[in-house]
C-alpha positions as CSV (number, residue, x, y, z in Angstrom):
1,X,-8.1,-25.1,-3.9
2,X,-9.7,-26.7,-6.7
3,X,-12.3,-29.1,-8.0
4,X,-12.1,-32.7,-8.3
5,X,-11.3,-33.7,-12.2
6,X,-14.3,-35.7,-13.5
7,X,-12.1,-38.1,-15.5
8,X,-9.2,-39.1,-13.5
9,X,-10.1,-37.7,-9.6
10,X,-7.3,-35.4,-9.2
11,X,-8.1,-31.9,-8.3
12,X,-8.4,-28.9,-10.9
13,X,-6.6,-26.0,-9.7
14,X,-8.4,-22.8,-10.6
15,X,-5.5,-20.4,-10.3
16,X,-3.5,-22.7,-12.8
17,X,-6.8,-22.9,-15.2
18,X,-6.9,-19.2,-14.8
19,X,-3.2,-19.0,-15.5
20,X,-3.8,-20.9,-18.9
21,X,-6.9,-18.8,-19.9
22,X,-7.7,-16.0,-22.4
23,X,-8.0,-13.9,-19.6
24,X,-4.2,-14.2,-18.6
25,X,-3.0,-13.9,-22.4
26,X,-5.0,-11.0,-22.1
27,X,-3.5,-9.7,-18.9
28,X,0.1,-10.7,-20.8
29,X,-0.5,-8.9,-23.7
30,X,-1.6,-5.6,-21.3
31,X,1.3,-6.1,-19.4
32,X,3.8,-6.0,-22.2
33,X,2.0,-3.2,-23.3
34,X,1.8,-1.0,-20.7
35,X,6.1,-1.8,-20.6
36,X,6.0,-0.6,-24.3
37,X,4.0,2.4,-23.6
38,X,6.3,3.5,-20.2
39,X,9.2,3.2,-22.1
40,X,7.7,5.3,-25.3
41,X,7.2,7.6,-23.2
42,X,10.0,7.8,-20.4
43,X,12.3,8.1,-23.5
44,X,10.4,10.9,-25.6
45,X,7.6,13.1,-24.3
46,X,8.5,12.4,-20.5
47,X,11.8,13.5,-21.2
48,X,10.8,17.0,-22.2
49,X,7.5,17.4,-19.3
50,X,10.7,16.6,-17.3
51,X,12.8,18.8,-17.8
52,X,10.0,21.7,-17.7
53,X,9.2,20.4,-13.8
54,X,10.1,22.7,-11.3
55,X,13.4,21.3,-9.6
56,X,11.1,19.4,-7.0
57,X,8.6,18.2,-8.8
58,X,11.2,17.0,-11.0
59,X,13.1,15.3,-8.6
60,X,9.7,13.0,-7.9
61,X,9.5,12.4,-11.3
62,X,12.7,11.0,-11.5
63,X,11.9,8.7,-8.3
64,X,8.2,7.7,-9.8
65,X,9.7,6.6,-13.0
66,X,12.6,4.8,-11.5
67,X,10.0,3.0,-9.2
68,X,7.2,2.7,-12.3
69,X,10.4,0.9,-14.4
70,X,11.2,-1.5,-11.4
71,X,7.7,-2.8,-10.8
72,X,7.2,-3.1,-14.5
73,X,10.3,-4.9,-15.0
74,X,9.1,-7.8,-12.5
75,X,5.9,-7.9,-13.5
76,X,6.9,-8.3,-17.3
77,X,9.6,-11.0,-15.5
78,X,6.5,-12.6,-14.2
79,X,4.5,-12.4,-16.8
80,X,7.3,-14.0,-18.9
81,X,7.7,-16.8,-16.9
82,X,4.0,-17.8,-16.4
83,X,4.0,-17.7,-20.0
84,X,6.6,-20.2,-20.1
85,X,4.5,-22.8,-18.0
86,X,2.0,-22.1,-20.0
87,X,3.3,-23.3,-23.5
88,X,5.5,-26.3,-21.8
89,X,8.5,-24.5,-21.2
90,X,8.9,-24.6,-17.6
91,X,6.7,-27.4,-15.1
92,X,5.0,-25.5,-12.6
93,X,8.1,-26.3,-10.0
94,X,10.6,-25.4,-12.2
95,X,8.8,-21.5,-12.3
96,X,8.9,-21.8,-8.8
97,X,12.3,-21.9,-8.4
98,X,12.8,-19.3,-11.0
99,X,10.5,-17.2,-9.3
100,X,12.5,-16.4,-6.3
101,X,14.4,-14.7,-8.5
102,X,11.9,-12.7,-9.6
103,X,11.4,-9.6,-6.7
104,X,7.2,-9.7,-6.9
105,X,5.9,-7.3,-4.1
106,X,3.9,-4.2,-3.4
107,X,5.2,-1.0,-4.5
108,X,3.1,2.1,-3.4
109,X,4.0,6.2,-5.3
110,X,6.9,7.2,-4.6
111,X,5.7,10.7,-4.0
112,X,3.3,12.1,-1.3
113,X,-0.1,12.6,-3.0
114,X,-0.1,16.5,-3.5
115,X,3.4,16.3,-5.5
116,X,2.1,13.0,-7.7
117,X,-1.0,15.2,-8.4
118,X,1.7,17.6,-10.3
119,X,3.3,15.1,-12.3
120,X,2.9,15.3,-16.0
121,X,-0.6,13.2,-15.9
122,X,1.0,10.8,-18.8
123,X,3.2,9.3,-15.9
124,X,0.4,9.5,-13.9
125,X,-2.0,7.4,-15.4
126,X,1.1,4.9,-16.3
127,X,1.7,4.6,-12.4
128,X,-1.7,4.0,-11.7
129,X,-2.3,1.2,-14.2
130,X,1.0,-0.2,-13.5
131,X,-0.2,-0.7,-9.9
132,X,-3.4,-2.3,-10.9
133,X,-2.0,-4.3,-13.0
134,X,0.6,-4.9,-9.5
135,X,-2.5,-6.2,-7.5
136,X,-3.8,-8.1,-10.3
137,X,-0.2,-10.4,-11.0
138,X,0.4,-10.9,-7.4
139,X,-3.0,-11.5,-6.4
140,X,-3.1,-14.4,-8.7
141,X,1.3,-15.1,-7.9
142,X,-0.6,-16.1,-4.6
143,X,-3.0,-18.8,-5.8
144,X,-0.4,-20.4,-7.8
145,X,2.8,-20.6,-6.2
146,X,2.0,-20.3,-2.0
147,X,1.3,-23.3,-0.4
148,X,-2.1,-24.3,-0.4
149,X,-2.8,-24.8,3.4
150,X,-1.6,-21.4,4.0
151,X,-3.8,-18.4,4.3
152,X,-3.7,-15.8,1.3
153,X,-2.3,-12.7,2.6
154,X,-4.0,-9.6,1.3
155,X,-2.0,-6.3,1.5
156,X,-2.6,-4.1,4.5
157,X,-4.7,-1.8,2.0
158,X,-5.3,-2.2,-1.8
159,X,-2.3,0.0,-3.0
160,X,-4.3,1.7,-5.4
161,X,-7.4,2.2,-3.0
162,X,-4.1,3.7,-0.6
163,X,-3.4,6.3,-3.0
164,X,-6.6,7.4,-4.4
165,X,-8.0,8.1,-0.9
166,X,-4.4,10.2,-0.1
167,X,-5.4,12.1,-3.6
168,X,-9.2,12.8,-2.9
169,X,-8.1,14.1,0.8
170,X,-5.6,16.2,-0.6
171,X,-8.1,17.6,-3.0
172,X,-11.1,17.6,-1.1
């Protein structure tokens, strides 16, 4: 999984390179965001687009933001933790221990396409990005922490790929 070290022989592992980059401080610094912005909103203008929702459509969005706070939650646990290997905190063994604590899987909508597509589009777009930002973490969860003789497993179907094709065939 990596490239021998030039200096000392052992192997460079690109996942734990990649961990350490700019590009995961980046991805860290999205991912709190995008918890600061859910919970801005959840707790002010989703509130009121709420309550306007026909008793249906409401009862989605209460399911959709219960299910976008979850998967935030352990991917900012995540995030958290990886940042904690990063600045010394934690050995790489250490996080995975702590890890299993940490509930990382695929979560798809809660709702069936046509009733996401009348959600407040606010939530929508936070549901979306959440779940790219989903296949992103675990994607790279995979690289670092499964063993390395073990195949990757890819989900069935990207869960964002899932739901735009259930939205365009609703539409379309």
């Amino acid at each position: 999984m990596g490239r021998t070290n030039m200096e000392g022989g052992e192997p460079v592992s690109f996942a734990e390179r990649l961990a350490a980059s700019e590009a995961f401080k980046a991805m860290f610094r999205e991912g709190m965001g995008l918890v600061e912005e859910a919970a801005a909103y959840l707790d002010g203008p989703g509130r009121d687009e709420a309550k306007s929702l026909p008793r249906n459509d409401s009862l989605a969005y209460a399911a959709e933001s219960m299910r976008l706070t979850t998967r935030l939650m352990q991917l900012a646990s995540w995030l958290l933790l990886q940042r904690a290997v990063n600045e010394g905190e934690l050995t790489l063994d250490q996080a995975a221990t702590e890890k299993r604590k940490v509930k990382l899987s695929y979560q798809d909508c809660a709702a069936a396409p046509d009733v996401f597509a009348r959600l407040p589009r606010a939530l929508r777009e936070l549901v979306i990005e959440s779940l790219r930002l989903q296949a992103r973490i675990i994607h790279l969860d995979q690289l670092l922490y499964l063993d390395p003789s073990a195949p990757l497993s890819a989900p069935p179907v990207s869960p964002i790929e899932e739901h735009l094709s259930r939205l365009r065939a609703a539409f379309c």
